[in-house]
C-alpha angles and dihedrals in degrees: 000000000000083000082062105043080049097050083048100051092054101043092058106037093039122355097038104030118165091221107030109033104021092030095217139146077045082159092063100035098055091036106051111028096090085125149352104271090047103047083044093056096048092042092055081045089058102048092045084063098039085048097060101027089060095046101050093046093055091045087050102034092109093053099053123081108233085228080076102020094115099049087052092052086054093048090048086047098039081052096052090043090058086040088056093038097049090043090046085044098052091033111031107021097158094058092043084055096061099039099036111145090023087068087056093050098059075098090059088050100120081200088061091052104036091053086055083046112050107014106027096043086057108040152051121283090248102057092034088061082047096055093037084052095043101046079043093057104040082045089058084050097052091048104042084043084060094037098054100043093057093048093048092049089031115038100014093235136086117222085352093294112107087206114039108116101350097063119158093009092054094050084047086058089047101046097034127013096031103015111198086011095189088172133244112294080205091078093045099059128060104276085059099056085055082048102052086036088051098054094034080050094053082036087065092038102054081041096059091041090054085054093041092052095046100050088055097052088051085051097050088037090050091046092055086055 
C-alpha cells in the first residue's frame, strides 16, 4: 500500500504532472498565472475540487451505469465548482475578483474528469483522495512556478511583495544593475505565460534525459558486472 501512495505521489506532483507532462489546464494556466498569488489560489481551488471528485466517485463508482456515468461525474463536479465559488466569494473576495470565470470552469478542466475517469472510477476512496491530492498538489506547483516567475520578470515583485524572498539581491537589482526596475509588461501578458511554460517545458525535459541517461549507464554498469 505505502509502494502505491508512493507511485501516486510521484505521478501527480512530477511524472504525471497536469502542466508540465499532460499539458493540460492549458486555460487556466495561461490565464491566471500572472502572478504567484493568483496561480496559487486557483491551484488550491483545483485541488479542493480534484480531492472530492475523486473521492465521491470512487465512493459511488458501483452505483452509477456506466451508460451515465459521464453526465453524473460533471454534476458532481459542477456541485463541488459552486461549493468552491460561493466559499472563495464569502471568504476570500479579493482573490475571487481577480479569477472570476476561471472558478466556474474547474468543471470544464479535462485533468478533473479525466481523474474521475480514469483513476476514481477504478479504485478505492482512499487512494482516489490521494491522487485527487496529489494531482492537486503537482497542478498548484506548476502554476505558482509560472506565476512566480512572471511576477518576478513582469511586475518586480513575488507574491506583491518586491522583497519577499529575494531580499538584498534583489535590492541590489533595484538601486544598482536595473534603477527604478518597474519589470517587463511582456511577462505579464499572454505571450509571456507560452514563454515561461516553453523553457520550464525544455527544463523537464533535459532533466528526464539526464535521468534517463544515467539509469542506463548504471544498467549497463550493473550488467558488466
Amino acid at each position: 500500500m505505502s509502494d502505491s501512495y508512493a507511485r501516486i505521489t510521484k505521478d501527480g506532483l512530477w511524472d504525471n504532472n497536469i502542466v508540465f507532462a499532460q499539458i493540460l489546464g492549458m486555460c487556466p494556466t495561461m490565464a491566471v498565472t500572472s502572478s504567484a498569488t493568483n496561480g496559487l489560489g486557483m491551484g488550491l481551488a483545483t485541488t479542493a475540487v480534484l480531492v472530492a471528485a475523486n473521492a465521491l466517485v470512487s465512493a459511488a463508482r458501483d452505483f452509477i451505469s456506466p451508460d451515465v456515468r459521464i453526465p453524473v461525474y460533471i454534476v458532481l463536479i459542477a456541485t463541488l465548482v459552486t461549493l468552491v465559488d460561493v466559499s472563495l466569494n464569502a471568504w476570500a473576495h479579493d482573490l475571487y475578483k481577480v479569477l472570476g470565470l476561471y472558478i466556474a470552469l474547474i468543471v470544464a478542466n479535462c485533468a478533473v474528469l479525466g481523474r474521475a475517469e480514469a483513476f476514481a472510477a477504478k479504485n478505492g476512496v482512499g487512494a482516489s483522495a490521494m491522487d485527487g491530492l496529489m494531482m492537486g498538489l503537482g497542478f498548484t506547483f506548476a502554476l505558482t512556478t509560472i506565476g512566480g516567475i512572471r511576477e518576478v520578470l513582469g511586475a518586480g515583485t513575488l507574491f506583491a511583495n518586491a522583497h519577499l524572498l529575494l531580499g538584498s539581491a534583489f535590492a541590489f537589482l533595484e538601486t544598482t544593475v536595473i534603477p527604478d526596475y518597474k519589470g517587463y509588461l511582456l511577462m505579464i501578458l499572454p505571450p509571456g505565460g507560452f514563454m515561461v511554460l516553453g523553457f520550464l517545458l525544455a527544463g523537464r525535459r533535459v532533466i528526464e534525459s539526464r535521468r534517463a541517461a544515467r539509469a542506463e549507464a548504471l544498467a549497463l554498469a550493473a550488467s558488466a558486472t
